[in-house]
Legacy VTK file of the C-alpha trace (Angstrom):
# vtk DataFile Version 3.0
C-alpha trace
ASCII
DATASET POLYDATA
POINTS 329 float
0.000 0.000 0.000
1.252 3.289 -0.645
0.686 6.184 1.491
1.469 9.993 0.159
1.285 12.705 3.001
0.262 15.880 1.301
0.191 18.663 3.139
-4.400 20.476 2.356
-3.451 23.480 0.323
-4.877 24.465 -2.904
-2.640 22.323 -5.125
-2.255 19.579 -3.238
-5.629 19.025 -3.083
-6.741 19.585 -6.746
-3.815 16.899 -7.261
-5.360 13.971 -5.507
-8.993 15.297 -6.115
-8.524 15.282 -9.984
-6.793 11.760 -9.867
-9.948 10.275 -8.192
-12.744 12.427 -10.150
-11.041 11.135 -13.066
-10.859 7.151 -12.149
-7.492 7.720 -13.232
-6.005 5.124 -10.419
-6.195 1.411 -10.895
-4.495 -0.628 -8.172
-7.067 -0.127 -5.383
-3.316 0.127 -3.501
-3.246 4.537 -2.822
-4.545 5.767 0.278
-3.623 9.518 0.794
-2.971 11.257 4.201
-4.190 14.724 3.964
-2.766 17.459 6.807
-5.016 20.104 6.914
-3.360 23.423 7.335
-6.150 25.610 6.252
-8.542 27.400 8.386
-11.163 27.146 5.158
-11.859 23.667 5.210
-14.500 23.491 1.756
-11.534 22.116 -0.541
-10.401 19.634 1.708
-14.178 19.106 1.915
-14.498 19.007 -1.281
-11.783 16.420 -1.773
-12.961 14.038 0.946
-16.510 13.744 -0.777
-14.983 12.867 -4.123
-12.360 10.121 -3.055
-15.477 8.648 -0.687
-17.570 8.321 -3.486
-14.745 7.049 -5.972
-14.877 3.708 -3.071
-10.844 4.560 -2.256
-9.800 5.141 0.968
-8.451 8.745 2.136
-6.726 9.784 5.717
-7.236 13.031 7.068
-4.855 14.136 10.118
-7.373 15.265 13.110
-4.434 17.019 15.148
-1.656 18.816 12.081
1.399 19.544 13.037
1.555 22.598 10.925
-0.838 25.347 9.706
-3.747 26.617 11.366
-4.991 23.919 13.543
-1.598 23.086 15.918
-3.476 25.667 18.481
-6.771 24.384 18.139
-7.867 21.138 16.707
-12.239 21.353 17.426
-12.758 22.595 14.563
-11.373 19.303 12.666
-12.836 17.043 14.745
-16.804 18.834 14.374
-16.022 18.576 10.684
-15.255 14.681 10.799
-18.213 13.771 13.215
-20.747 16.061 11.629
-20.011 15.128 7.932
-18.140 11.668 8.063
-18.707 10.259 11.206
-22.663 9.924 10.284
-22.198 9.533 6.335
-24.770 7.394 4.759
-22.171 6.242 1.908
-18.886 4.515 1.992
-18.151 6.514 5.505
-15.769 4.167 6.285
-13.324 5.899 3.583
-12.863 8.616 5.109
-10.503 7.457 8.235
-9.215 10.154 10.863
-5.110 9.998 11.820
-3.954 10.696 15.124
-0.387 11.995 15.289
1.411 10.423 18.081
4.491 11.439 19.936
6.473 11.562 23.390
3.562 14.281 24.593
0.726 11.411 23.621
-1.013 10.100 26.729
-3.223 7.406 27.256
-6.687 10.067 27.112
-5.565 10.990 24.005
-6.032 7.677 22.399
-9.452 7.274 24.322
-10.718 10.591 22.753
-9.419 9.855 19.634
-10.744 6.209 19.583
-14.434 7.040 20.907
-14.246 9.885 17.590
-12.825 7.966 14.886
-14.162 4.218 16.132
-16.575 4.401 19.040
-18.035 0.880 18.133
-15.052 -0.624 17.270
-15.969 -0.915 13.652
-13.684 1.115 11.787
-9.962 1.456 10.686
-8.019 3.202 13.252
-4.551 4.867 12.012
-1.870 6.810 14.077
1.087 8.427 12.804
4.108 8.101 14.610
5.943 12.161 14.315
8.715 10.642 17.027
8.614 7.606 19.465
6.286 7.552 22.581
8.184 7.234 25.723
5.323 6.096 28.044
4.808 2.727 28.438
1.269 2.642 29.160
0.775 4.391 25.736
2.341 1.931 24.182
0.502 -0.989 25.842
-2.668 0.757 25.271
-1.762 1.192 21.000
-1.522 -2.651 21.275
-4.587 -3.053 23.034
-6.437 -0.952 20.258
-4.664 -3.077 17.738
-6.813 -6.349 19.144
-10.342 -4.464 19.998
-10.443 -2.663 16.352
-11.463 -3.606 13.437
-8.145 -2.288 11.802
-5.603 -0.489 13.371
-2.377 0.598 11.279
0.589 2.649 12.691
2.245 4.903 10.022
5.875 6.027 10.580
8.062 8.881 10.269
11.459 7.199 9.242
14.046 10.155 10.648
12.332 10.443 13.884
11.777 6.737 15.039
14.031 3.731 15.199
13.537 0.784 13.733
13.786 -0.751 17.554
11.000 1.562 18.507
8.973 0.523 15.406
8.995 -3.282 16.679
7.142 -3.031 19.751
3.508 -2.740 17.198
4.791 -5.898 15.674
1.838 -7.641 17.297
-0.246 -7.894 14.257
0.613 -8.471 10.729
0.351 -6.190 8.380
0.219 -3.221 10.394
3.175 -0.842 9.802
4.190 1.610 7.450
7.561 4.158 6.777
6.794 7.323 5.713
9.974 8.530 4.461
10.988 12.080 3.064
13.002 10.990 0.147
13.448 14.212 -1.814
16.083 16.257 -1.323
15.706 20.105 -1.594
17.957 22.509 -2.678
17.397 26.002 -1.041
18.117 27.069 -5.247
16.328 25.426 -7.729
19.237 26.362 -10.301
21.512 23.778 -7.491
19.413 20.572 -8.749
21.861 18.642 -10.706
20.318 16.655 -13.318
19.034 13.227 -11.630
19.092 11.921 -7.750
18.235 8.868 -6.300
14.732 8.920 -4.895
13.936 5.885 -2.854
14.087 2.204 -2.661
11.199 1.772 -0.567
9.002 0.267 -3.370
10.636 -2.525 -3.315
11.962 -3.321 -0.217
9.058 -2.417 2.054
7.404 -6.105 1.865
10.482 -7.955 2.122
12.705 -7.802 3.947
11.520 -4.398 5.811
8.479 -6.797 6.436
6.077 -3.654 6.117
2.114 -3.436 5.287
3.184 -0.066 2.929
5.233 3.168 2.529
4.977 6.536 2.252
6.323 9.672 0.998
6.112 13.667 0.190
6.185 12.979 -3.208
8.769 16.176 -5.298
7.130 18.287 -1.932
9.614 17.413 0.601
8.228 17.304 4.549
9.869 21.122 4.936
6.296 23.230 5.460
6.104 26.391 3.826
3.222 28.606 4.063
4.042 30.113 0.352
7.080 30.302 -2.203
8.181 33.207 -3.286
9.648 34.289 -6.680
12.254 31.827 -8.405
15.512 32.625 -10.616
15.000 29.027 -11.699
11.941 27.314 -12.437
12.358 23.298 -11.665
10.936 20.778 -12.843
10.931 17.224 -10.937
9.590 13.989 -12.321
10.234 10.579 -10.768
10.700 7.143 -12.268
11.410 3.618 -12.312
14.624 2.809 -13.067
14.655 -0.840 -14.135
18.386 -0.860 -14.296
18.936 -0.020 -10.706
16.684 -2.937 -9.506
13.323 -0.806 -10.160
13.726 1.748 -7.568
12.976 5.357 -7.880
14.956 8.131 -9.210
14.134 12.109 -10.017
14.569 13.751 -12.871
15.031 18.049 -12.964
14.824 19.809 -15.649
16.212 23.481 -14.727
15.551 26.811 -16.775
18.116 28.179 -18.668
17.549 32.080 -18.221
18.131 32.608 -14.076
19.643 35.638 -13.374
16.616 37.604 -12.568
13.217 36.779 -11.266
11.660 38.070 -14.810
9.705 36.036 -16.975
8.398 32.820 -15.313
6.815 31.640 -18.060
10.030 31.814 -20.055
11.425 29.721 -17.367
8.886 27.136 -17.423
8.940 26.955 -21.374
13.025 26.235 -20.931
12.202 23.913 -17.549
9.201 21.837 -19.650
11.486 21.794 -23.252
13.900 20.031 -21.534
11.677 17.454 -19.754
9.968 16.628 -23.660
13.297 16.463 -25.165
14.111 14.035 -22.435
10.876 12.270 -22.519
11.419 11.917 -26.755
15.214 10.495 -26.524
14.030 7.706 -23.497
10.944 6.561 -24.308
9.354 4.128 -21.838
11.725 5.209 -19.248
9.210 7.283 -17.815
5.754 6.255 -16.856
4.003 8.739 -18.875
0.343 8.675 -17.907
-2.265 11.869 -17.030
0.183 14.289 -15.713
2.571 13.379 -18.173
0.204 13.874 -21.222
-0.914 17.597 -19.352
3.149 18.251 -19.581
3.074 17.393 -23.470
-0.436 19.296 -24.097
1.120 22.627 -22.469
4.362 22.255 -24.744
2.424 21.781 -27.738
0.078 24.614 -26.749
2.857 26.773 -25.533
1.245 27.843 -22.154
2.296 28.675 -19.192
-0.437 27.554 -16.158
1.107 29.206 -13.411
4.158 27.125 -10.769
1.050 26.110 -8.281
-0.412 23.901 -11.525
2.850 22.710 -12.301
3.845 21.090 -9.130
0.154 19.842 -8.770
0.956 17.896 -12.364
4.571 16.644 -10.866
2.878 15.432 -7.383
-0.101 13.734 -9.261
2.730 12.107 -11.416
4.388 10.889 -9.047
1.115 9.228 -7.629
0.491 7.512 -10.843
3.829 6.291 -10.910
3.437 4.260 -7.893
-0.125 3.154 -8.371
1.178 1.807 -11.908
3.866 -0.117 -10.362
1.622 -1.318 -7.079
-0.694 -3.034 -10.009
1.505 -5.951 -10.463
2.465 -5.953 -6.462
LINES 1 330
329 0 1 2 3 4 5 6 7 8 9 10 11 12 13 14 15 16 17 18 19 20 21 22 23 24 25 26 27 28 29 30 31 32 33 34 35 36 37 38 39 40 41 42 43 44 45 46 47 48 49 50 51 52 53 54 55 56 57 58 59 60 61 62 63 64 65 66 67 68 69 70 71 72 73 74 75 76 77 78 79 80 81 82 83 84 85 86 87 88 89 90 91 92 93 94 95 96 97 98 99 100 101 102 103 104 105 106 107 108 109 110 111 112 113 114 115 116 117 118 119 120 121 122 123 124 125 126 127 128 129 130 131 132 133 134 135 136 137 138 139 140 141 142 143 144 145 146 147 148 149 150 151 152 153 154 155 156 157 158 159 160 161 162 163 164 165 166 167 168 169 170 171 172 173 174 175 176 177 178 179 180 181 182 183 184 185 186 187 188 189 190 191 192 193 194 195 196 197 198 199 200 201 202 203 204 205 206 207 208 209 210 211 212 213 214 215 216 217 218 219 220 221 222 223 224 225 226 227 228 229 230 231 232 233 234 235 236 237 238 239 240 241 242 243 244 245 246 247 248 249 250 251 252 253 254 255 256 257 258 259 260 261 262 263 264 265 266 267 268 269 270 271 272 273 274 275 276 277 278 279 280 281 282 283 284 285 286 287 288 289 290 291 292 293 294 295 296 297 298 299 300 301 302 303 304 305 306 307 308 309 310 311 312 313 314 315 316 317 318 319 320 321 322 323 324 325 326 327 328
């Protein structure tokens, strides 16, 4: 199963939203994790409703760690119980995360359990943001584990040990690494052409013994309320590289014109000419599927959509890309 963790702003939303309005996912194996950092909560809304309908599962964290809601978390939680908790269709989609941490106690699980399961019925899932030092928390996770229907613990790879990860080892088929594989330059003129992206695809079964794994997709976990204007516009696409045993590399394509901030649609013209001579000389190397064929309709129609569009193409690429290769999994 694969797990992205988008953080619920305007493009990240429309990313995953289009993917499932469209049917364009086949492996039944994608469940996003949505953090709501918005204050206006109609698109995430909006987004919820269309994956629940589409029969795919979609996680929304109850308590973010960023954005609007790390003060003040009731607003989230009358949104869930008043639209989701009581939904007449496929309300079992739409499954609540609790993050958990070393400031978890054992209340906090009660609360959270009573909200998101209160007959025991549904899918319980808590993300692990760093490991939980109380030992009655941990005993009490376990317990949950045996009176839920499902309970799956999601992990944050850099902030908990692989030790730590064990003691929810109970139950098969339980665990998952979310990882933050991409790695940022503070310059997007610094991206050299290609980096290694992750092996996780196709280690996570065996012999990391894992029920899935997770990522930021070309994001990166760094939060950012906005970005500002670029000298370089950057384009990243991932793929499979079969040559390297089938795990994931990235591809950037960087503008050519960067010493001012001028003309970001130049940019993107130089950024997205690069990524269609690339995609012309190594054909089949990259998955090319809905985001993909958007990239070749704006170079053929010469159009710049604005950066927010673009990176909403490269994340729901980079979705695609591991739904396609989940289908034979």
């Amino acid at each position: 199963m694969y797990y992205p963790l988008l953080r619920g702003k305007q493009f990240e939303l429309a990313a995953i939203r289009d993917l499932a309005e469209e049917g364009t996912l086949r492996s039944g194996k994608v469940c996003p994790i949505v953090e709501p950092v918005r204050k206006n909560l109609s698109a995430l809304d909006r987004t919820l409703g269309v994956w629940e309908i589409s029969g795919t599962p979609i996680g929304f964290i109850i308590n973010p760690r960023v954005g609007d809601f790390v003060q003040d978390n009731n607003e989230l939680l009358n949104f869930f119980k008043r639209d989701y908790l009581g939904s007449e269709i496929g309300s079992e989609l739409v499954r609540p995360v609790l993050v958990v941490n070393e400031t978890t106690t054992v209340q906090d699980l009660e609360d959270y359990s009573q909200i998101a399961s209160p007959e025991n019925t549904r899918s319980l899932y808590f993300l692990h943001d760093s490991a939980i030092k109380d030992q009655d928390v941990i005993s009490r996770l376990n317990q949950l584990s045996n009176d839920n229907k499902e309970v799956f613990h999601l992990f944050e790879d850099k902030r908990t040990s692989m030790i730590y990860r064990e003691k929810f080892n109970i139950y098969d088929n339980q665990r998952t690494i979310i990882r933050d594989e991409f790695i940022s330059e503070a310059r997007n003129k610094d991206y050299k052409e290609n980096d290694f992206f992750t092996d996780l695809n196709v280690i996570y079964k065996t012999p990391l013994g894992l029920q899935g794994f997770g990522d930021y997709q070309i994001v990166g976990a760094q939060y950012r309320e906005s970005g500002g204007p670029a000298y370089a516009v950057a384009l990243h696409i991932t793929y499979i590289d079969p040559s390297q045993d089938k795990t994931i590399y990235v591809q950037h394509f960087i503008s050519k014109s960067n010493e001012t901030f001028a003309d970001p649609g130049n940019k993107f013209s130089e950024a997205l000419n690069a990524m269609i001579s690339f995609l012309d000389k190594n054909e089949g190397l990259i998955y090319e599927g809905r985001a993909i064929r958007e990239f070749r309709n704006l170079h053929d129609r010469k159009h710049f959509p604005g950066l927010g569009f673009v990176k909403k193409l490269s994340i729901q690429h980079h979705i695609e890309l591991m739904d396609d290769f989940l289908l034979t999994r």
